[in-house]
N, C-alpha and C positions, 0 to 999 in steps of 0.2 A: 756581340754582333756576329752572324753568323757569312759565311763567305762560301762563295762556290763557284762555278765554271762563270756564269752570269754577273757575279760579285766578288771578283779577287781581291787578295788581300795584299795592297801595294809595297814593293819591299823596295826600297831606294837605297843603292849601294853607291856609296860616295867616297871619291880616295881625289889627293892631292898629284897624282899623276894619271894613269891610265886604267885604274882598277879592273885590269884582269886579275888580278890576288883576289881579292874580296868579293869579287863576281864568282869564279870558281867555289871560293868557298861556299856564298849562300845559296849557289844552285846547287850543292854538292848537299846542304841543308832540307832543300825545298823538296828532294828527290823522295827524300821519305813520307811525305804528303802526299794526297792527291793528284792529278795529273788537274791541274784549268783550278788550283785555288788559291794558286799566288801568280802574280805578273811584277818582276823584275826592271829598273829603269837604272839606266849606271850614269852617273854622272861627275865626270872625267875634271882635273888639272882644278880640284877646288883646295885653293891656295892661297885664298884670302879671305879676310870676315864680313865685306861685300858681296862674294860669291856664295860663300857659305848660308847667309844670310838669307837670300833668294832661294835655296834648296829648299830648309827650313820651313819658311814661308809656302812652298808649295807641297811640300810635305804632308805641311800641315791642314792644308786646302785639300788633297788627298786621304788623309786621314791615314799616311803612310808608317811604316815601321822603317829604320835605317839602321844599315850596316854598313861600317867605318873602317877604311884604313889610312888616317891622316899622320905624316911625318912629322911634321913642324907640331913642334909642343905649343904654342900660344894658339894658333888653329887650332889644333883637338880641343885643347883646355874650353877654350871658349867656344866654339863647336856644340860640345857634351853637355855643356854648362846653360847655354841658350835653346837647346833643346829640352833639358828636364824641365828650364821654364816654361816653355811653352806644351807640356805636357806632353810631348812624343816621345815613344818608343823608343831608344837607340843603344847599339851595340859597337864598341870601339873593339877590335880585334886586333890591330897592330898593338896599340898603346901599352896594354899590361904583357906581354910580353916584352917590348923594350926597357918599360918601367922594372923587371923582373932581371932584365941581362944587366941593365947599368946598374943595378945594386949591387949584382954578385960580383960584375966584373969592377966596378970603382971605379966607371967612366961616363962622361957623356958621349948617349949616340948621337951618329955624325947628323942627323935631322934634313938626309937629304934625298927627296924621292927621286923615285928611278933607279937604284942602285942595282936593283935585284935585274935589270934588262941593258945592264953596261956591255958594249959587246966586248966582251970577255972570251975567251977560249970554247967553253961550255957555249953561246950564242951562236958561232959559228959553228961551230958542230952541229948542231940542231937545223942551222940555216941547210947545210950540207944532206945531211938528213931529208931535211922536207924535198930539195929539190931533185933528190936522187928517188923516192918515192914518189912522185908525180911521176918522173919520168917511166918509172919502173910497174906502173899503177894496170892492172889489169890486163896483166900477160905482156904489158908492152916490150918492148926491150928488151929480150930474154938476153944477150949476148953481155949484158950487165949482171946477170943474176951474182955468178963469180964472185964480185965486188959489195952483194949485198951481206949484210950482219945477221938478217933474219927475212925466210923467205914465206907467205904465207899461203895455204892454197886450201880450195874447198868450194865447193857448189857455189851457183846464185845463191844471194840474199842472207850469205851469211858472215854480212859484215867484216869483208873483208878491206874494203878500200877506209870504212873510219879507223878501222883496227888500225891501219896501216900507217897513217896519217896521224894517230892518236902517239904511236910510238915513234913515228922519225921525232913529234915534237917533244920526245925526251932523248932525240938523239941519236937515236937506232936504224939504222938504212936499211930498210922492211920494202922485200918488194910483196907482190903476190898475183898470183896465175888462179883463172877460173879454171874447173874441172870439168868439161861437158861431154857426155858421152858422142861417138861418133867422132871428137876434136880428139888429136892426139897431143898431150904436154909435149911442151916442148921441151928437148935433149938434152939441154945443161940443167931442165929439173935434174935429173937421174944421176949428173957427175957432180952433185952436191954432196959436200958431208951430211948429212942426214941430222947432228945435232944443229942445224941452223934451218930447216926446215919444220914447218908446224902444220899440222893437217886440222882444220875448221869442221864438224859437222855439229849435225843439230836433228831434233826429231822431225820425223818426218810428217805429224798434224799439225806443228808447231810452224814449221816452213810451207806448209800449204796455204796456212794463214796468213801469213806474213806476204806470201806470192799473190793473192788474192786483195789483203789491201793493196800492192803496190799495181795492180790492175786497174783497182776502182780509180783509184787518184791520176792512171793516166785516162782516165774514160772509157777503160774497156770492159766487156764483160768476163769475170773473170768465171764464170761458168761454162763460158764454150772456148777456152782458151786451154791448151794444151800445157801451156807454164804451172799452171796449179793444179792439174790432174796429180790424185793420192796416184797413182799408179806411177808415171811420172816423172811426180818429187823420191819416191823410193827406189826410182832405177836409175836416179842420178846419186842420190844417197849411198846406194853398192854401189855404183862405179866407182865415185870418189872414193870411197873406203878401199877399195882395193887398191886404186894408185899411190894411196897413202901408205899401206901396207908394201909395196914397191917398192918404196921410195925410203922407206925404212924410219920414217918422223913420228914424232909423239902426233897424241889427235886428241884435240880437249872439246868438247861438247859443250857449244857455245846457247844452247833452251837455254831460253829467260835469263841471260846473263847480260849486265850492262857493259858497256866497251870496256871500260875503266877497270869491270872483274874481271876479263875476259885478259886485257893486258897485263895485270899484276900476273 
């Protein structure tokens, strides 16, 4: 069967609590496909073989693939089991790695979802995290900077706020300051240590384009708009470059890289 933008190819991620696990993973899958040739449905707290049942069933009305991460060993079992029957697609991801730990370790695992989102120590840290980066979120706050773990700065449009956002949710209190010429940073940029500051660029065809879509989508014309002039985007490019050089921070060049590169 062939599948495209018009015809995707349904992929049902099914977990016995709130399947952000398994969601991340098969979007982290689907990335290396096409952009519009798979559509994604998560469906959440399936914990019994009534509910599992009804997935299944529309699944199979869908003519869906499924990606699993079920706790409860009698669930998955039958699950996995009722699905080869009925001739679907399906991928358990938890399973054989628990199956793999209680061999080597000589134990049953504990079979209880939600473990991995107990507020634990590591939760609130993150919690702390997010909220200090909102607050911190596009130059706001500068009299917090001080207090941040990693500070991130560089032109519009170069993803700086998912960046920012992507990393408090591993815990990291990231603020980040746009660079705009004519604007002066503000003064506690400068009385940073320098290894806690990151300087963002990007080419300068690459970000005209990217200025250009984000025109069309608010309705404007991004040909008589001043934001996406070549000329422009490169005299914010040298600005920013040099308050980075300032400022004494590494500068990683963010073309065609995905958040997730861009954070590692």
């Amino acid at each position: 069967m062939n599948y495209s933008e018009e015809n995707p190819l349904e992929i049902f991620v099914v977990s016995d609590f709130t399947g952000e696990t398994i969601e991340t993973v098969t979007r982290a899958a689907t990335r290396q496909f096409p952009n519009g040739h798979t559509r994604i449905r998560r469906f959440r707290y399936i914990n019994s073989e009534s509910r599992a049942r009804r997935v299944l069933e529309e699944a199979l009305e869908n003519r869906a693939v499924i990606t699993c991460t079920l706790v409860d060993h009698d669930v998955r079992t039958w699950f996995i089991n009722k699905a080869t029957v009925m001739g679907l697609r399906v991928i358990d991801v938890l399973g054989p790695v628990m199956d793999l730990l209680s061999e080597t370790l000589q134990m049953s695992p504990l079979e209880k979802p939600g473990l991995a989102h107990q507020m634990d120590e590591a939760y609130f840290k993150r919690v702390k995290a997010v909220e200090f980066s909102i607050a911190c979120d596009d130059g706001s706050n500068t009299h917090m900077l001080p207090d941040a773990e990693l500070v991130i700065v560089g032109v519009s449009r170069t993803c700086k706020t998912p960046l920012s956002m992507y990393l408090a949710h591993k815990g990291i209190m990231t603020a980040n300051i746009p660079l705009v010429p004519n604007l002066e940073p503000p003064q506690e940029l400068f009385g940073l240590d320098p290894q806690k500051v990151v300087g963002l660029t990007i080419k300068a065809s690459k970000l005209q384009q990217v200025r250009k879509e984000r025109l069309q989508m608010m309705g404007l014309d991004p040909e008589t708009s001043a934001y996406a002039k070549i000329d422009k985007v490169e005299d914010e490019i040298g600005y920013a470059r040099r308050i980075m050089k300032q400022v004494g921070c590494k500068v990683f060049d963010v073309t065609d890289k995905a958040i997730e590169e861009t954070a590692q």
